[in-house]
C-alpha positions in Angstrom: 27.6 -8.6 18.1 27.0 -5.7 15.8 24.8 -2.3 17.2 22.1 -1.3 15.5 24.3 2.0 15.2 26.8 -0.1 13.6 24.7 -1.1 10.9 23.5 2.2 10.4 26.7 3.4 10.3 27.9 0.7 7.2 25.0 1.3 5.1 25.1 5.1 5.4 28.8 4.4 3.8 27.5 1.4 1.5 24.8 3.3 -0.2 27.4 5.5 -2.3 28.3 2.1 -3.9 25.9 -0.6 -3.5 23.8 -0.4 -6.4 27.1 -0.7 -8.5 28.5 -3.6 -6.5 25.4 -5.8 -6.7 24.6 -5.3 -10.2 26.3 -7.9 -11.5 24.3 -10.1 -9.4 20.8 -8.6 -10.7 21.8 -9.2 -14.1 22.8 -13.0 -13.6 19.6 -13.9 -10.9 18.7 -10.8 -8.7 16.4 -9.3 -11.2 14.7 -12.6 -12.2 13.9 -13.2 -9.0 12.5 -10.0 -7.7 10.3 -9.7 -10.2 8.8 -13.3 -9.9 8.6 -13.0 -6.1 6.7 -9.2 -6.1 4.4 -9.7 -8.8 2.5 -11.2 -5.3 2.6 -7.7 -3.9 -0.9 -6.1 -3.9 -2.6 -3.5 -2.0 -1.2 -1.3 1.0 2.4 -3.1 0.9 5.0 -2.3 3.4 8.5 -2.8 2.3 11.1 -3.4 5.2 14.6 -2.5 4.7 14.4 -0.9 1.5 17.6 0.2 0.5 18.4 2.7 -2.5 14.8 1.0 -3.8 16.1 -1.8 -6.2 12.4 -3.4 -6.0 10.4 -0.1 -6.9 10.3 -1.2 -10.5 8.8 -4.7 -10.0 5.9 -3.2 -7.7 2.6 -2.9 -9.6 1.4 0.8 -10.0 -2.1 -0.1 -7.6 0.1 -0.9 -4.9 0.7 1.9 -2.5 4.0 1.4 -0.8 5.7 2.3 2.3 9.0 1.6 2.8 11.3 1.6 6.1 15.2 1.8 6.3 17.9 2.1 9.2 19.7 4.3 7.1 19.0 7.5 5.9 21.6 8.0 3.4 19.7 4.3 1.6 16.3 6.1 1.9 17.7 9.1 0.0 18.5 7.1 -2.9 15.1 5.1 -2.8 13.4 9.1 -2.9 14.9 9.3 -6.2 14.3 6.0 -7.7 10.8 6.6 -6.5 10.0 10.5 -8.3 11.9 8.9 -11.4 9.2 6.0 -11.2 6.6 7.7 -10.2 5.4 5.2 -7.6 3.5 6.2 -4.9 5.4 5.6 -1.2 5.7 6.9 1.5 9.6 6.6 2.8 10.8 6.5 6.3 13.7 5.7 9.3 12.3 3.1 11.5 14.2 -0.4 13.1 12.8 -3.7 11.7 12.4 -5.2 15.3 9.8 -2.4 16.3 8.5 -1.3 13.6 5.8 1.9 14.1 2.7 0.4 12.2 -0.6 -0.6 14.0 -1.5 -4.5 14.4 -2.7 -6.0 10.6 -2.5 -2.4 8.8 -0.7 -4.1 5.8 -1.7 -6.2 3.1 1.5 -7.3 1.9 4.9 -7.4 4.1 8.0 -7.7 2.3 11.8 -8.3 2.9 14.6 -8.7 0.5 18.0 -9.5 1.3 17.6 -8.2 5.1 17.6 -11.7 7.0 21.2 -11.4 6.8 21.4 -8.1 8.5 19.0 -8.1 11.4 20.7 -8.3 15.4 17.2 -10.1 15.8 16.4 -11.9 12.7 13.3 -13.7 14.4 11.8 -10.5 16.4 12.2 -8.6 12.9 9.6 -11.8 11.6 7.7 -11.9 14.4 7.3 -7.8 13.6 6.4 -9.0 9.8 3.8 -11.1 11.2 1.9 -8.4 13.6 1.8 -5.8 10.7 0.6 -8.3 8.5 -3.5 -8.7 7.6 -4.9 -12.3 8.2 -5.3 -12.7 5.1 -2.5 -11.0 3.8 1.4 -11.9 2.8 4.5 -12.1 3.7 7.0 -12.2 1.1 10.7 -12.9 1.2 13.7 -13.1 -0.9 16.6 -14.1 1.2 20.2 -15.1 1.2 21.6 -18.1 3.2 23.3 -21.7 3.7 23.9 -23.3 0.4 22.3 -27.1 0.0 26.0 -27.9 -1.2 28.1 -29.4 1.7 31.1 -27.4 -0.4 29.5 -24.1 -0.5 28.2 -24.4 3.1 32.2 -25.2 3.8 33.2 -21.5 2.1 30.6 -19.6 3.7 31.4 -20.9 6.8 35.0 -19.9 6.4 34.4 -16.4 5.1 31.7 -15.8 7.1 33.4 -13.2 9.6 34.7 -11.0 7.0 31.7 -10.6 5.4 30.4 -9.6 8.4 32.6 -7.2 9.3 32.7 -5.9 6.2 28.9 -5.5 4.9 27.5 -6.7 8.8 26.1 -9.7 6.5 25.9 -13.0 7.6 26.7 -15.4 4.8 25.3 -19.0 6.9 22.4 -17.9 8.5 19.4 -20.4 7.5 16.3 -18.6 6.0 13.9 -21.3 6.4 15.2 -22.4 10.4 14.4 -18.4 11.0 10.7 -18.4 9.3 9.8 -21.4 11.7 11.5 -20.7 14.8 9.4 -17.1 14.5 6.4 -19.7 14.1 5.7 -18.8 10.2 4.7 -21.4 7.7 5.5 -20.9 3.9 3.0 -21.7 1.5 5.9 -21.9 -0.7 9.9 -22.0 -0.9 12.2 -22.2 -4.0 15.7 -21.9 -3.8 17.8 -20.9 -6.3 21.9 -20.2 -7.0 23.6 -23.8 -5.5 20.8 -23.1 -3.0 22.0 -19.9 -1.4 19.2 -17.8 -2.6 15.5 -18.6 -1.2 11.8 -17.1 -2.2 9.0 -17.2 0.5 5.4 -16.8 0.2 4.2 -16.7 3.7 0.3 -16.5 4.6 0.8 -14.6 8.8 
């Protein structure tokens, strides 16, 4: 299983080139989709695993962000994005599965793309959910298991490489994850042969 200094360690390297190697991606469906999904974001929003800061530009300006990362090297790049779009946030190192935020402090809990990543994809959830208002939201915009038997088949097969490679899983299921952590979406839709999938989950 990978370390938490493992994963550090990978996306310290990754951030030099990850904005280059998904943009391919957020042209064809990335983009789409993080805009539709974060146009739910309102209020004081906490954003978990926020990388170089690929969803800054969808936020609306009321919203006043904070936004956690494993790796400082990511956060450095979200800084920039964030002066450039003058959002207001408030950047900082923390782990997913303990986050430092008091019980219900945030009205809107987001993660994109993280699900994947996580040693403890359910704690990281169950973390979501303690952070998260009452009557709050949890949003999510995840990758998983395909709903094609054939794509499921691949992913399966590549699955360790990827992992060692980007410490991403490529079959871990999205939904199974949400319920086992005892959430409920309001509302799912998948997208891309099924692989990609949009939450909107009331804690």
């Amino acid at each position: 299983m990978l370390s938490t200094i493992n994963i550090k360690e990978k996306y310290d390297l990754l951030s030099v080139t990850y904005d280059r190697k998904v943009s391919v991606m957020e042209l064809l469906f990335l983009k789409k989709l993080r805009k539709s999904l974060l146009h739910h974001a309102q209020g004081n929003v906490l954003e978990i695993g926020i990388g170089t800061g690929r969803n800054l530009r969808y936020y609306q300006n009321s919203c006043k962000i904070t936004g956690v990362d494993l790796s400082s090297e990511m956060l450095r790049r979200a800084e920039k994005k964030a002066r450039t779009q003058k959002k207001n946030i408030q950047l900082s190192l923390a782990n997913a599965e303990k986050l430092p935020f008091k019980n219900q402090e945030f009205d809107t809990v987001i993660d994109t793309l993280c699900l994947c990543t996580y040693q403890d994809p359910i704690k990281v959830l169950q973390e979501m959910k303690r952070v998260c208002k009452k009557n709050g939201k949890i949003l999510l915009l995840e990758h998983g298991t395909s709903n094609r038997k054939w794509i499921i088949s691949l992913q399966n097969k590549k699955n360790k490489k990827h992992l060692e490679k980007f410490c991403c899983h490529l079959n871990r299921d999205p939904i199974k994850l949400v319920t086992q952590a005892k959430l409920q979406p309001e509302k799912i839709k998948r997208s891309f042969f099924g692989i990609f999938y949009s939450m909107i989950i009331k804690p």
